[in-house]
N, C-alpha and C positions, 0 to 999 in steps of 0.2 A: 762580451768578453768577461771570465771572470778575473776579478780583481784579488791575490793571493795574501797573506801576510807570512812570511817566514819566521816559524819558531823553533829555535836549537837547544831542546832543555831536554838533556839526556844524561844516562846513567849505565854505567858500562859494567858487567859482571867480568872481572879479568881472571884470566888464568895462563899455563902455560902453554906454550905452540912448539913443536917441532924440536925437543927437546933442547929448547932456552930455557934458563935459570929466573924463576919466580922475580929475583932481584935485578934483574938485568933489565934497566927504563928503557930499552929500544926495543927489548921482548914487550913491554907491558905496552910500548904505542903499539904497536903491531897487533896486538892480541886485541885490541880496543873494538868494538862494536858499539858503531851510535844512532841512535833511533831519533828521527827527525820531524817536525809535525810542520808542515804547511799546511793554514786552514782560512777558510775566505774571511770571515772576520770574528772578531774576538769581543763583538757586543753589540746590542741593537734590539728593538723593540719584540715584545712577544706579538704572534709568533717569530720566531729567529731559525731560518733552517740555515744549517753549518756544513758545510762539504771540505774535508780533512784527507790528505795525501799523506803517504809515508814512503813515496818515490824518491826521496833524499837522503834515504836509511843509509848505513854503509858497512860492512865488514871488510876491513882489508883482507882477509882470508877466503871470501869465497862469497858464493852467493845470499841474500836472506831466502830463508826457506818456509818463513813462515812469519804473520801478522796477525796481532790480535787486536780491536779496537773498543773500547768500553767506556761508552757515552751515558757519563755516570748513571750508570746501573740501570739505563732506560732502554737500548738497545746494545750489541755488541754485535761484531763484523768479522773477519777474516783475511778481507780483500787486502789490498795495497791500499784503495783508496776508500773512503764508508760517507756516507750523509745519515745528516739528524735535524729533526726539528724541533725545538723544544720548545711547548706550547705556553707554560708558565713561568712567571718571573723567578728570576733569584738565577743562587751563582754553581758552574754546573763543571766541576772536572771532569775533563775529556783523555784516557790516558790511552798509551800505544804500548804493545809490546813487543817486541821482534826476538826471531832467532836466527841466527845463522847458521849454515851447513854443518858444520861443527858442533851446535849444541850451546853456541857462545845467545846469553842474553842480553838486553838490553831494554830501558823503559823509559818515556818521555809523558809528563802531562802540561796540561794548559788548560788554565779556566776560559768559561766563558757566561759573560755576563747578560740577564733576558733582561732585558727593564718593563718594569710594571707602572703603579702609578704614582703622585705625588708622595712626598716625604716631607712630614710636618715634627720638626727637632722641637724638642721642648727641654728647658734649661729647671730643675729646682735647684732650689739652692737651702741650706741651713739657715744662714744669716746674709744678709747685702749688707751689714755695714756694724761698725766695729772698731776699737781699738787696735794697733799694730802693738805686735804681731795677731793678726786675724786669721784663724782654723776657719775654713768654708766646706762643708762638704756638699758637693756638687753628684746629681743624680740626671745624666739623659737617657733613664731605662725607660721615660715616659713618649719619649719619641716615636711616629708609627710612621708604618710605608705603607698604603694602598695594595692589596694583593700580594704583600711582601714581606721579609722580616725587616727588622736594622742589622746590619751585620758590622761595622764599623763606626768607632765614635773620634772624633778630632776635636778635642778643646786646644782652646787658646785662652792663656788665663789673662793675657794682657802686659803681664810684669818679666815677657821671654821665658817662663813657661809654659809649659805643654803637657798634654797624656793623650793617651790613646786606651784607655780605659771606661765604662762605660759611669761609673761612680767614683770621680777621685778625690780624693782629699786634699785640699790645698792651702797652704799657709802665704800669705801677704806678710812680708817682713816690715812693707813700709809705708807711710801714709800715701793718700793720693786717690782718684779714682780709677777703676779698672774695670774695661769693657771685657769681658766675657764671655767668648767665642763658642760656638759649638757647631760642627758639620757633621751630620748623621745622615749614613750612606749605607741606601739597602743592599740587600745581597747583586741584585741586579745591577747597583751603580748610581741609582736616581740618587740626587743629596736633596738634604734641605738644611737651613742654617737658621741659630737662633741665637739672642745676646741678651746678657744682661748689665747692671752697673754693678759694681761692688763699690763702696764708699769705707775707705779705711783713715782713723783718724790719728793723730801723733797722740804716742801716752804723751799721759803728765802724769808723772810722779807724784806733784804736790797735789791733785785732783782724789780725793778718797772715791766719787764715785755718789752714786747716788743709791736712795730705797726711799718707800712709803711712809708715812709717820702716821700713826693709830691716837684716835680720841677717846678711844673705847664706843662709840656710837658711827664710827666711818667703817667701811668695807669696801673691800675688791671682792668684782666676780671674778672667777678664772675656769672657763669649762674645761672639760675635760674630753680627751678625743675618742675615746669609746664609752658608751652608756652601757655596753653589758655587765652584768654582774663579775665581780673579781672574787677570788679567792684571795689572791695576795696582791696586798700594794707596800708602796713605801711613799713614804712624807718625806720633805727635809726642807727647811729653809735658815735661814740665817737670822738670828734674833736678838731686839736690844731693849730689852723690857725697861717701863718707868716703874716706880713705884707700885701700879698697881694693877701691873700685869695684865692678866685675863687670857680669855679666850683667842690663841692662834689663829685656829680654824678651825672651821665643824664643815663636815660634807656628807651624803651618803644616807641611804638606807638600808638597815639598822642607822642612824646617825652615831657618829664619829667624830667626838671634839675632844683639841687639843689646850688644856689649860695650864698657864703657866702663873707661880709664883715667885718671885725675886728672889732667892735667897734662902728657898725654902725648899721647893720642889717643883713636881710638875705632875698632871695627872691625864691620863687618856681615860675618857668617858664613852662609853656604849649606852645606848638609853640610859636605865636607873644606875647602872653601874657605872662604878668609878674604881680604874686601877693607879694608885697612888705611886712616886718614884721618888724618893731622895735624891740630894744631887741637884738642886736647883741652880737655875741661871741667874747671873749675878745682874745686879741693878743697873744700867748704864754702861752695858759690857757689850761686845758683840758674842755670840755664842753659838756655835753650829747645833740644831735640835735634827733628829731624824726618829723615825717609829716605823717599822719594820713589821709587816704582818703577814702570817700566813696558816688559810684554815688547818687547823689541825697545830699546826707548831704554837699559835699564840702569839703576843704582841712583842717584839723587842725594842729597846728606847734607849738609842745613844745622844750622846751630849759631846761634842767639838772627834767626836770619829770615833769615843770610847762607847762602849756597853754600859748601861748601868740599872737595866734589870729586867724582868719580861716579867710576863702575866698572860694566863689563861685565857684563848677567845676563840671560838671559832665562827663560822659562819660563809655567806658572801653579801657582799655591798652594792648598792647599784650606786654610782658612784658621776652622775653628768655633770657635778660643778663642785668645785671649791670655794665656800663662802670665809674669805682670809679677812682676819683682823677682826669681825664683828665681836665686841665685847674687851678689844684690846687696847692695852694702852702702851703707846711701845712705836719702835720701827722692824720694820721686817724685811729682807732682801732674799733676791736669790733662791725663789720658792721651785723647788719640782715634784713631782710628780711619776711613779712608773707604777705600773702593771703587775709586778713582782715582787716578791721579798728579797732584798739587796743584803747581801752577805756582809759579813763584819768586816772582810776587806776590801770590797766596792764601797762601802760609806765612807771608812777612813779614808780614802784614795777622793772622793768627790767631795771630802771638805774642801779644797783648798782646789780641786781639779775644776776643767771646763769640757765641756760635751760638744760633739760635732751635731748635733741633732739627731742623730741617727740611730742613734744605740739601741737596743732592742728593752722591748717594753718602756720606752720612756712614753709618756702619756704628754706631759708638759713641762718646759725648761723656762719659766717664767723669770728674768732677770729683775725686772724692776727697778731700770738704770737709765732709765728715757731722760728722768726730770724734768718732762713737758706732756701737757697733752693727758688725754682721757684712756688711748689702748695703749694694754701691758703688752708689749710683744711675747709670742710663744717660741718659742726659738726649736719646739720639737717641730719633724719634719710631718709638713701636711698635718699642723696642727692650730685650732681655732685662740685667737686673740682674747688676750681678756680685759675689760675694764676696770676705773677706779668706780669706785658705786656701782648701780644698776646699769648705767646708758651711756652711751658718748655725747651727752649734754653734763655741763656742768651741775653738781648739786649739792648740799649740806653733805651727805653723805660719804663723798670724795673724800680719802686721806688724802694728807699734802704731801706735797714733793719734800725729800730732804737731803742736803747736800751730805751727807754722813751715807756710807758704808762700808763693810769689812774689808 
């Protein structure tokens, strides 16, 4: 015997009958035509064959005179009743459309789901753990279905929010930790589920925060997440020169170092060249630095968001690591990294601003706010860690920790 499911999801084209008034609601139930889909079941493994009636149809005026049935775009019928088998996974509208004597239409659909094979959810995330208020941006685009797509995503962030988006952005108002929910469900129906922690901390106010402190002989690696040649990049980090300054950072071939003077200036170097800026950062200060490049346009060099001169350069760089602080003396916070030449109003905007990881061309979002420990976290997305010195073993080389930043 077969076993039926009853479904009434219908849609009425109305008009008038027998000269009633358009307006008149006893004329419009009258004139109603509904098209009805009973089908043996509405999911189940590939193959799935499906047998759908439309013997429930109904026009109060008169007989249906005619049936169409379109199994999404793989067969199409006539009869009252039609069968289908649908041999691969995924989700498949099944639609009906009737007429009746009259010329009156009607149309009814109902999905039906094939299931294929396992579903493996996968959670990235920007950052796990943070100050409150904490920006996480969450990506389950990396999730797969076995012979399938992903067709629907379900987070649960933990804190009684939710999305139903496949990449959302989420903000933590409050300390505490937060399991991290994710249910990704193929077109078919098969789920699979994945979690992670978020660790959110209570600001302190009183806490400035931490960064690295430079000997002038100590360095951080920091790689970078593509080795191809760039045309344009952009530097920026936060800077608190001693006395006797020195070299930021040098990376890149052509090599590319950034030198700074207390009180004097600052210069970007290309091999033998050197382009000089007035405008120095002040002694014991914090100071936002950024350098903006791109082949053909040349070097531009702001200082706390403003502009304060450019210089002729073209070329491209091959650019796998950032060698930060070697020759400096000083502290440094809050280094990044992109791919691009960042407009005069994206710099000013990312003095004082924070990034979800995700922003396009960001290379590396290196905070330098750990205050323990050997790796710099990267905070850009699906991007490599950096160390203090060469190694995660401790060495002479290591800058120290320091309880000071902007």
């Amino acid at each position: 015997m077969k076993r039926s499911i009853a479904v009434a999801v219908g849609l009425a084209l109305l008009g008038g009958v027998g000269g009633c008034p358009l307006n008149d609601p006893a004329a419009q139930y009258q004139s109603a035509v509904d098209a009805q889909i009973t089908i043996s079941t509405t999911t189940g493994e590939a193959p799935l064959h499906v047998f759908a009636s439309a013997a429930g149809s109904i026009s109060p005026r008169g007989a249906i005179v005619k049936y169409h049935w379109d199994f999404a775009g793989e067969v199409t019928s006539d009869n009252v009743a039609a069968e289908h088998t649908f041999t691969r996974p995924g989700r498949y509208p099944i639609t009906l459309t009737i007429v009746d004597v009259d010329g009156e239409q009607a149309a009814a659909r109902i999905h039906v789901r094939v299931k294929g094979g396992d579903v493996t959810a996968v959670i990235n995330a920007s950052r796990l753990s943070g100050v409150a208020p904490l920006g996480v941006q969450f990506d389950g685009a990396a999730s797969t279905a076995i012979d399938d797509t992903i067709l629907d995503y379900y987070w649960d962030f933990g804190d009684t929010e939710s999305s139903r988006i496949a990449a959302p952005f989420h903000t933590f108002q409050h300390s505490g930790e937060y399991v991290v929910k994710l249910r990704a469900i193929s077109a078919g129906g098969v789920e699979g589920y994945a979690e992670t922690t978020v660790t959110v901390d209570a600001s302190d106010a009183s806490d400035a925060g931490e960064s690295l402190q430079f000997n002038g002989v100590q360095y951080a690696n920091l790689p970078v997440a593509s080795e191809a040649a760039l045309g344009e990049f952009t530097f920026e980090t936060w800077c608190k020169p001693d006395a006797g300054g020195g070299v930021v950072v040098n990376f890149g071939s052509p090599n590319i170092a950034i030198d700074v003077t207390p009180g004097t200036g600052l210069a970007v170097r290309n091999g033998q060249d050197a382009f000089d800026f007035s405008g120095g950062l002040a002694q014991g200060q914090w100071s936002h630095l950024a350098v903006s490049y791109s082949d053909g346009d040349g070097v531009r060099v702001y200082l706390n968001g403003e502009i304060i001169g450019t210089a002729a350069l073209s070329g491209e760089f091959t650019t796998p690591l950032l060698s930060l602080g070697a020759g400096f003396h000083g502290a440094l916070a809050k280094v990044r990294f992109w791919s691009a030449a960042r407009s005069d109003a994206e710099i000013a905007t990312d003095v004082n601003g924070t990034l979800t990881g995700f922003e396009e061309g960001l290379l590396g979002d290196w905070p330098l706010d750990s205050g323990s420990g050997q790796t710099l976290e990267n905070r850009a997305y699906s991007a490599e860690n950096g160390v203090r010195g060469s190694s995660d073993a401790e060495e002479p080389a290591d800058p120290a920790w320091n309880d000071d930043a902007p």
